[in-house]
N, C-alpha and C positions, 0 to 999 in steps of 0.2 A: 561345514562342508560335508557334503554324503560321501561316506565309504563307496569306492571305486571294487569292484570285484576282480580278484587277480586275474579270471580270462580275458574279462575286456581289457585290463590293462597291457596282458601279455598279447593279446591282439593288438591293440594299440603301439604295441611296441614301449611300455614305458617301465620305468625305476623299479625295484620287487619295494624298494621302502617306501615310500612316499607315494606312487605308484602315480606320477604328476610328471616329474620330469623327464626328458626323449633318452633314450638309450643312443638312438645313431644321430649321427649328425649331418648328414646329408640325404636328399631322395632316392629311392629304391633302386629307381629305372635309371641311375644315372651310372653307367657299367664302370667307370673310370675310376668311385668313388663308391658305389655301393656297399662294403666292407668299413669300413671307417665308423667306430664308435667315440662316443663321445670318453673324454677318460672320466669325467665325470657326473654327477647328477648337478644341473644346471638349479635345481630347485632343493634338494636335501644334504647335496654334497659328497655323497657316497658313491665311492670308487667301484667302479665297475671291475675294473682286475683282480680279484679275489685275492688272486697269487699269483706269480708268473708263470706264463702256458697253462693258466686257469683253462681258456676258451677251445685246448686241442679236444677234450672230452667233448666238447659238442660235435666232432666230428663224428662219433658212435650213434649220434641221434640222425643227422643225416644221411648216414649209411641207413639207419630202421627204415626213414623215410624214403628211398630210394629203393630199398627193398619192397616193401607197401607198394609202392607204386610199381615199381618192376612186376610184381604178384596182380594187381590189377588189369594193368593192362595185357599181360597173359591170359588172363580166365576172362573179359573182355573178350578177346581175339577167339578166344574155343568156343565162348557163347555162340557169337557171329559168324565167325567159318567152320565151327566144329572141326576146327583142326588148329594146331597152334603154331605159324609159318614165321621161322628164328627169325628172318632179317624183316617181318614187318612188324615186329614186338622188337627188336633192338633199332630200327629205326625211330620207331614212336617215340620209344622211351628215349632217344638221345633227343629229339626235339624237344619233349615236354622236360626234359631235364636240363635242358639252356635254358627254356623261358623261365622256367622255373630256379633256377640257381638262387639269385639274390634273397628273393623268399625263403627257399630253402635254408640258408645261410642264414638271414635273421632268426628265422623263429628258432634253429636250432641254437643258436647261442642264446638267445631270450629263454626259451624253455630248460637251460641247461644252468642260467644263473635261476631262474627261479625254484628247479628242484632240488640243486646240487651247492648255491652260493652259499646258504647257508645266515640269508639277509631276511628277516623276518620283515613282514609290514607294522611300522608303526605309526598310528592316528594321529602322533604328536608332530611328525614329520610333513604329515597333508595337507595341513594346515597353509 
């Protein structure tokens, strides 16, 4: 089987070991359930919880991302009106920040076991 590269996996949403099995266990857009990981890898058997209240640390990365974006859509807004008008930049950014939540939420706890778990990829596991 061909080595999988950790972005597409981490795009994918899958395992940092085996880099094969789903991290969540339910669909994205499903708001009721969106949050909901799997406790474990369905294919290599490794636990996703590092350690308990592993996953609060991905809140710092959501916050970076939410910043970014807040910073975007500001310098946006001064490109186009050449002025930067508070309630249609905190307007924006509350809508793009609904739609966006659940994404936001994955990728930052995907991104945060992949930099931070401490689960290296191994080939023996991919299999």
């Amino acid at each position: 089987m061909q080595k999988k590269s950790s972005l597409k996996a981490i795009g994918e949403l899958r395992c940092p070991r085996c880099r094969n099995g789903k991290l969540f266990s339910t669909p994205l857009y499903n708001l009721n359930t969106f949050y909901l990981m799997n406790k474990k890898c369905e294919h290599c058997s490794l636990y996703f919880e590092i350690e308990p209240g592993f996953y609060y640390g991905a809140m710092y990365l959501t916050y970076a991302f939410s910043v970014a974006m807040m910073t975007a859509v500001a310098i946006f807004y001064y490109l186009i009106f050449n002025e930067i008008r508070v309630w249609y930049v905190v307007g924006t950014i509350a809508v793009i920040m609904l739609i966006l939540m659940p994404l936001l939420f994955r990728y930052s706890r995907v991104l945060f076991l992949y930099w931070f778990g401490g689960v290296p990829y191994d080939e023996m596991y991919s299999k």
